[in-house]
N, C-alpha and C positions, 0 to 999 in steps of 0.2 A: 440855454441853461448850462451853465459850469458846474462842474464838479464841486466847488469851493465857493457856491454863492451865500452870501451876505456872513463868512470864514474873514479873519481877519488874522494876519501872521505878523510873524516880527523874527528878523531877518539878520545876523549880524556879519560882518564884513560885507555889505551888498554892495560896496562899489563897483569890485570887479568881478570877473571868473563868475567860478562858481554861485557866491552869493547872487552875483549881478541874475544870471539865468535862471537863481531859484524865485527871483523875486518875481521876474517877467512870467515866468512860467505859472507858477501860482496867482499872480493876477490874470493872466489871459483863463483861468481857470474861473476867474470870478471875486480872487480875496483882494481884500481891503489889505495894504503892507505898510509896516514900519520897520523902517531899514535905517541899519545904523552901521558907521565903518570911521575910520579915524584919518586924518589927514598930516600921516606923519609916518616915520619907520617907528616899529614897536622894538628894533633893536638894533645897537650900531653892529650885529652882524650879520644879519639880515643883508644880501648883495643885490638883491630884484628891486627894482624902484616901489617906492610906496604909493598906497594909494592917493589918490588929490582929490581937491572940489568939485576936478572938473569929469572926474571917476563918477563920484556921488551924482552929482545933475544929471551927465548921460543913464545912469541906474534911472531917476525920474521920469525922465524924458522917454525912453523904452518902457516902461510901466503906463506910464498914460498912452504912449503908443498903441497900449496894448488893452486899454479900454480900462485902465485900474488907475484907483485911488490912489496917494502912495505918501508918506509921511516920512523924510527923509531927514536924519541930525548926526552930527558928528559927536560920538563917543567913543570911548574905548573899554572894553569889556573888562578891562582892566581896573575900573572904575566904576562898583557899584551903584555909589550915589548917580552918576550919569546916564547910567543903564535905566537908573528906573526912573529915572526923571523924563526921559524919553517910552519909555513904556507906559507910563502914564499919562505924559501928554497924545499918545498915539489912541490908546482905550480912551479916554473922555474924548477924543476926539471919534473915533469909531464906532464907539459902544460895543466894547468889549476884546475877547483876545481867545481864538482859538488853537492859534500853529505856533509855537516855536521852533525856531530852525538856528541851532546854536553851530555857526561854520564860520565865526574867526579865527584864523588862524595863522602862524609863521614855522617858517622852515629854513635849517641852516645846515650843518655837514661839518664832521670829524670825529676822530675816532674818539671811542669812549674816555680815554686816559687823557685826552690833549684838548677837551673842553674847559674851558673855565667856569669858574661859577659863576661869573652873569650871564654866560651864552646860557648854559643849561639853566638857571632862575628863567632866561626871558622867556623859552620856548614856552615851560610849565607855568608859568604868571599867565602867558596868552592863551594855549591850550587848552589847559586841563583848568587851572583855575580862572579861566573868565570864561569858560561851559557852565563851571559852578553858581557863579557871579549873576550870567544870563538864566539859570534856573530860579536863583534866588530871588530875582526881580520881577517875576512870571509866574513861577507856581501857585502862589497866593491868589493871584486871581484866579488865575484857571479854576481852581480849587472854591473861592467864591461864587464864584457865578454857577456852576451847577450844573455844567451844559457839555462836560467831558473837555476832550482836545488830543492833539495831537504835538509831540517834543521828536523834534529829529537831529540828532549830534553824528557831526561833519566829525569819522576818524580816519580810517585809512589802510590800504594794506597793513601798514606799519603798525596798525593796530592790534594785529592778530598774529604776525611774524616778527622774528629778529632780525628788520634789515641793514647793514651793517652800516656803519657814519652815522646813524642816527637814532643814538640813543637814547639821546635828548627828547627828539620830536616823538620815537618807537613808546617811552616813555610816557607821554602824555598822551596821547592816541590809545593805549592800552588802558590808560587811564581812565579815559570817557567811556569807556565801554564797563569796567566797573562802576561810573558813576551811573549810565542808563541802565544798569542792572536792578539796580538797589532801588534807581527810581520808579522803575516799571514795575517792581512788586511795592514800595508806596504808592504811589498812585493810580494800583488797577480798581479801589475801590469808588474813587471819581474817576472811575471810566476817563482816563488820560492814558495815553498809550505811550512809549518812550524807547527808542532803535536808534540804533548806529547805521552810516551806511559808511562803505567801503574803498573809495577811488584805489585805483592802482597810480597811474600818472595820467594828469587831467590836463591840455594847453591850457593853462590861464595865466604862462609869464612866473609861475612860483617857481623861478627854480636860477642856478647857476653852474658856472663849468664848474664848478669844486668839485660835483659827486663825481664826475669822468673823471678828473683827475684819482681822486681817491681808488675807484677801480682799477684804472690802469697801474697802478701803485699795488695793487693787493689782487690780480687778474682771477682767483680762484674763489673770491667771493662776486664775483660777475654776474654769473648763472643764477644766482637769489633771484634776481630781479629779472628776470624772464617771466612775463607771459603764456599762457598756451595758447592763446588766439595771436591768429598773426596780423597783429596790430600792438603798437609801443606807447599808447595814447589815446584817452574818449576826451569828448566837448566836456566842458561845462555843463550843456543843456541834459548831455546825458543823466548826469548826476543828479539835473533839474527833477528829469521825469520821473526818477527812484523817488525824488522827496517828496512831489506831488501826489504818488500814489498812495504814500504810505500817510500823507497831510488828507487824504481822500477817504471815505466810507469804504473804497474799495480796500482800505488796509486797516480797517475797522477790528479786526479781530488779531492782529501782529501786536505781538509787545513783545520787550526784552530779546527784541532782533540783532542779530548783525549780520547788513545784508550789504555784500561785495558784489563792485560794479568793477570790475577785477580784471579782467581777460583772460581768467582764471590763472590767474598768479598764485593764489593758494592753493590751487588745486597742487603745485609742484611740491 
């Protein structure tokens, strides 16, 4: 018996990182996944390679690995009508939708004054308004069916701190966290729960030399971005286990959370 049996989630950026692990994770737990990510860059600033098809398949391919169902399409959260055209094919096809796991995302670097308005638009388009996006296509069911659930929105240290080159991203990540706010006191009455969780720095490839350079450029905001465990970096899977706990009975009673998987970076 799994924690998450006959649960059915839906997943967004699951190709890689993060997502990829929430989805394995949550299905070896027992759910049924719809997983969705986009096969392209969400912005020409974006420096990390984007994800591909062949992102998405290995995501499938490790879910069935892993004893689970898995219902995999390419959209972008960017894109309501596609979001729910894919959450709807996923629910008729599963019979029903209990998890939301809203963690698409992108990340870029510079100082506040020297962003341009389409860098700063794409973070917030991806961010914060396709969290939005992936709630609007979701909540109505959850909400129909009658049966509670569980909403977990991917923010970040940057969500709780001013860390510096990334105002943009700091922006939209503080964002989500007032949007799970507001959510978790509308929807405590269908028993629907809604938390943040926290990364500090996760390997999943999100990243480029820009922010070192930036530092080394500006040495006295350095020390922000320290740790107090002495580690610079958790898995993906990490991240996994916080969202399954909190997608589980065993975080049945958490709402309007923000819970940092951090190395105690805020604690500074």
């Amino acid at each position: 018996m799994g924690r998450l049996d006959n649960k059915v989630a839906f997943i967004t950026g699951a190709a890689r990182g993060q997502g990829r692990a929430e989805a394995v994770r949550l299905a070896s737990e027992g759910a049924a996944i719809i997983a969705i990510d986009i096969n392209a860059s969400a912005s020409e600033y974006v420096k990390y390679a984007p994800a591909t098809q062949s992102d998405l398949d290995e995501t499938v391919r490790l879910v069935e690995e892993a004893g689970g169902k898995i219902l995999a399409r390419q959209a972008d959260v960017r894109d309501l009508a596609a979001i729910q055209a894919v959450v709807d094919e996923g629910v008729a096809l599963f019979g029903g939708l209990d998890i939301v796991v809203a963690n698409a995302g992108i990340v870029n670097y510079g100082r506040t004054w020297e962003i341009t308005e389409e860098q700063w638009q794409d973070v917030l388009d991806t961010n914060l308004t396709g969290a939005w996006k992936t709630i609007k296509a979701t909540v109505p069911t959850l909400i129909a069916q009658g049966r509670g659930g569980s909403i977990i929105i991917t923010s970040s240290v940057a969500g709780l701190k001013g860390l510096p080159f990334l105002a943009h991203y700091a922006s939209s990540k503080h964002g989500v966290v007032g949007l799970a706010k507001v959510l978790a006191n509308e929807l405590g009455e269908h028993d629907i729960r809604v938390n943040t969780v926290h990364p500090h720095g996760v390997a999943t490839g999100m990243n480029d030399t820009s922010m070192s350079d930036f530092i080394a450029a500006s040495p006295m905001l350095g020390p922000i971005f320290m740790p107090t465990l002495p580690y610079q970096m958790v898995e993906a899977e990490d991240i996994a286990n916080i969202v399954a706990f909190l997608a589980s009975d065993e975080g049945k009673f958490i709402t309007g959370a923000q819970l940092p998987v951090d190395l105690g970076a805020l604690n500074r």
